[in-house]
C-alpha positions as CSV (number, residue, x, y, z in Angstrom):
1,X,15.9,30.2,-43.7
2,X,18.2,33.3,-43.8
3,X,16.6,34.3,-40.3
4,X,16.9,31.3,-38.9
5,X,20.4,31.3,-39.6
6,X,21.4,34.7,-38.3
7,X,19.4,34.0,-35.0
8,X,21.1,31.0,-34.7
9,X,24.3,32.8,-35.1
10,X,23.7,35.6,-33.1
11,X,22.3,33.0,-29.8
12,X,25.5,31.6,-30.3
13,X,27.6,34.7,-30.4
14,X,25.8,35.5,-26.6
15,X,26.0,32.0,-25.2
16,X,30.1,32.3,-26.1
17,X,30.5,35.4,-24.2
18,X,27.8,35.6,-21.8
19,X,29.2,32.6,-20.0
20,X,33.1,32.9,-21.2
21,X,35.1,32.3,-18.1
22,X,38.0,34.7,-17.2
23,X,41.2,34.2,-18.6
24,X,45.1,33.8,-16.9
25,X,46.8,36.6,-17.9
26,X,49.7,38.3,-16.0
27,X,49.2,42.2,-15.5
28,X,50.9,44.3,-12.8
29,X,49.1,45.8,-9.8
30,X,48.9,49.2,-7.8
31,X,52.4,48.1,-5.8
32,X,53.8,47.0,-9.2
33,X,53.6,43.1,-8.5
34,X,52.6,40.1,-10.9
35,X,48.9,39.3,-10.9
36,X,46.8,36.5,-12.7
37,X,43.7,38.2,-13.8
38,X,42.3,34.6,-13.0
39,X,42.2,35.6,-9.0
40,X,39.7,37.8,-9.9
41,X,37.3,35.4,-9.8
42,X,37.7,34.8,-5.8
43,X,34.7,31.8,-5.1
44,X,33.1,34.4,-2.6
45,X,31.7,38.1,-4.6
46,X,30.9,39.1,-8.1
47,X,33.6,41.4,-10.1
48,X,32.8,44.4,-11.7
49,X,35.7,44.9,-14.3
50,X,36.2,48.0,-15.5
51,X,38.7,48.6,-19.0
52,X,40.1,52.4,-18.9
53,X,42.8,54.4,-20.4
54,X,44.3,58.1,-19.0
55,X,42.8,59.8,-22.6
56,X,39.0,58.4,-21.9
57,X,37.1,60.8,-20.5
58,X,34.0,58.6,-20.3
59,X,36.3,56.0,-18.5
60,X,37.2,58.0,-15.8
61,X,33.6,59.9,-15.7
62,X,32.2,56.1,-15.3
63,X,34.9,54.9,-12.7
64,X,34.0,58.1,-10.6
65,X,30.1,57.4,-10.9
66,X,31.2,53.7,-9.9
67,X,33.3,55.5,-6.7
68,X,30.7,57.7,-5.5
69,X,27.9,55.0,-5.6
70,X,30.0,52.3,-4.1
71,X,29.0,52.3,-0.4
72,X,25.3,52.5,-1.0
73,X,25.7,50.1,-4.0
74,X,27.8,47.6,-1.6
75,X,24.6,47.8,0.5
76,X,22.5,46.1,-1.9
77,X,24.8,43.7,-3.1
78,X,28.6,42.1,-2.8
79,X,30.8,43.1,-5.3
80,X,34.5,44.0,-5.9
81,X,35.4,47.0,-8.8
82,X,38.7,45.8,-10.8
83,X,39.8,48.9,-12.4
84,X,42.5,47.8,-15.7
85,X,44.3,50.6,-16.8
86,X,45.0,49.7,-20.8
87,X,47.8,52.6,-21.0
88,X,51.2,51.3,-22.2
89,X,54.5,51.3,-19.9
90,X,54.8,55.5,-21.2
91,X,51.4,56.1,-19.5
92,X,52.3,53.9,-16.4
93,X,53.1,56.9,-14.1
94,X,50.4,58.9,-15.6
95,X,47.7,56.3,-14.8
96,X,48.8,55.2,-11.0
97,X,48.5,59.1,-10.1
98,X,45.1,59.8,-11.8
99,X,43.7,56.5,-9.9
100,X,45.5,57.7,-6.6
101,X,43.7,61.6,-7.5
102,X,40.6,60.3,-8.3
103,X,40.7,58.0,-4.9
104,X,40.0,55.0,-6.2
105,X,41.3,53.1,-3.3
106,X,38.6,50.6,-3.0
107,X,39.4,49.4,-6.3
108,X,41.9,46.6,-7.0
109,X,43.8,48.7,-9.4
110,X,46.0,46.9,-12.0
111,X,47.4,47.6,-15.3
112,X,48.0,45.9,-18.2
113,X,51.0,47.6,-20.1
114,X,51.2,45.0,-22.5
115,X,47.7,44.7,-23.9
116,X,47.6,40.6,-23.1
117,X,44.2,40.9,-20.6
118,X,42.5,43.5,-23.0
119,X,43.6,41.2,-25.9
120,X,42.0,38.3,-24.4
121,X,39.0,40.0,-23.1
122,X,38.3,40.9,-26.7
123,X,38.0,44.8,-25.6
124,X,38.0,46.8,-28.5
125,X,37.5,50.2,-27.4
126,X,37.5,52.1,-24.0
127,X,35.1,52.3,-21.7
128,X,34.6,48.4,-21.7
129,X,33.4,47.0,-18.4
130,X,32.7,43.2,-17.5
131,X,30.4,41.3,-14.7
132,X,32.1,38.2,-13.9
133,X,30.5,35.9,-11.1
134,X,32.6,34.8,-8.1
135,X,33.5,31.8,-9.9
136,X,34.8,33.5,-12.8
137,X,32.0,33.6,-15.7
138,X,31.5,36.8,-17.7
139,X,27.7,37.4,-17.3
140,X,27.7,40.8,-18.5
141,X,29.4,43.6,-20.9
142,X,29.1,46.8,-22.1
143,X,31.0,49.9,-23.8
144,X,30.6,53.5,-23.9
145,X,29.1,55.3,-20.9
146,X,26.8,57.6,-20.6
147,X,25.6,59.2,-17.2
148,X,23.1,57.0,-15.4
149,X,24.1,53.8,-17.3
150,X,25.7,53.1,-14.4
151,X,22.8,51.9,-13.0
152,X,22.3,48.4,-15.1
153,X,25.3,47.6,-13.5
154,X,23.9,48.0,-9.9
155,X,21.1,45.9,-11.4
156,X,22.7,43.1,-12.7
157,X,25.4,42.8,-9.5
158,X,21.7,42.6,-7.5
159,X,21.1,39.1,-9.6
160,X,24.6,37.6,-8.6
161,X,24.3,38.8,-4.7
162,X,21.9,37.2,-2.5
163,X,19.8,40.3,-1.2
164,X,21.3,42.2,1.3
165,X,18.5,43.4,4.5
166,X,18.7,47.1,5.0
167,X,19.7,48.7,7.9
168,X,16.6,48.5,10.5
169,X,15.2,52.1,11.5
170,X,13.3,52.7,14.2
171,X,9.9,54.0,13.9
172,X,9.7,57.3,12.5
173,X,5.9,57.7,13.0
174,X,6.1,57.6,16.9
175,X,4.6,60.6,18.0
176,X,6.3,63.1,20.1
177,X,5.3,64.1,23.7
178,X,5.6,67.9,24.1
């Protein structure tokens, strides 16, 4: 009885926040505007949402992994990265230059000074990064990185996104005249 119990608790942990939808919360983007973390969820692409801070070297060691697969990723599948910077108004300056140095100018960069959208994301610790589907359901999470665990990410944005056909080649194996 004891089992059954904790399964049942533990199905209905992942049911609450495998399809928790996105909250509202204001944060402040790259040109220092109000944004409702709620447009994140568009109607049209899956999010990747990424939780960082300028003191978390796996945050910024994932983010650039993210970067530097993004074109081939976008390939396979649609997807937007949302980058949220969890450093308080001292770090502000500090974080919009390490995102501008790190050329993270496919992201939608914001940052949330205040703590509200990392509060009601539940994030806990740095890296944290979501998958939430274009109409704004969390179907995935993780923390921590390690290199290459970038890669379940690819996998699960490949559920959400119809598959993408790869560029046609033309025929390698054609023989040529000399």
């Amino acid at each position: 009885m004891k089992k059954f119990v904790t399964a049942l608790f533990f199905a209905a942990l992942f049911c609450a926040t495998a399809f928790a939808q996105l909250p509202s919360v204001t944060v402040e983007d790259a040109k220092g505007m109000k944004f409702d973390t709620e447009k994140i969820a568009d109607g049209k692409t899956p999010a990747v949402i990424s939780f960082w801070s300028v003191t978390c070297k796996p945050c910024i060691q994932e983010l650039d992994a993210i970067n530097d697969a993004l074109e081939d990723w976008q390939s396979e599948a649609d997807f937007r990265v949302v980058a949220v910077s969890t450093d308080d108004v001292r770090f502000l300056a500090k974080a919009k230059a390490l995102a501008d140095g790190h050329a993270w100018g496919e992201f939608t960069l914001l940052y949330d000074v205040n703590s509200d959208f990392k509060r009601a994301m539940n994030v806990v610790y740095t890296p944290q990064v979501f998958i939430v589907s274009a109409d704004g359901k969390i179907v995935y999470s993780h923390s921590g990185y390690n290199p290459g665990s970038e890669e379940q990410i690819l996998q699960e944005l490949k559920k959400l996104s119809p598959a993408k056909k790869s560029p046609s080649k033309k025929n390698s194996s054609a023989k040529r005249k000399i």
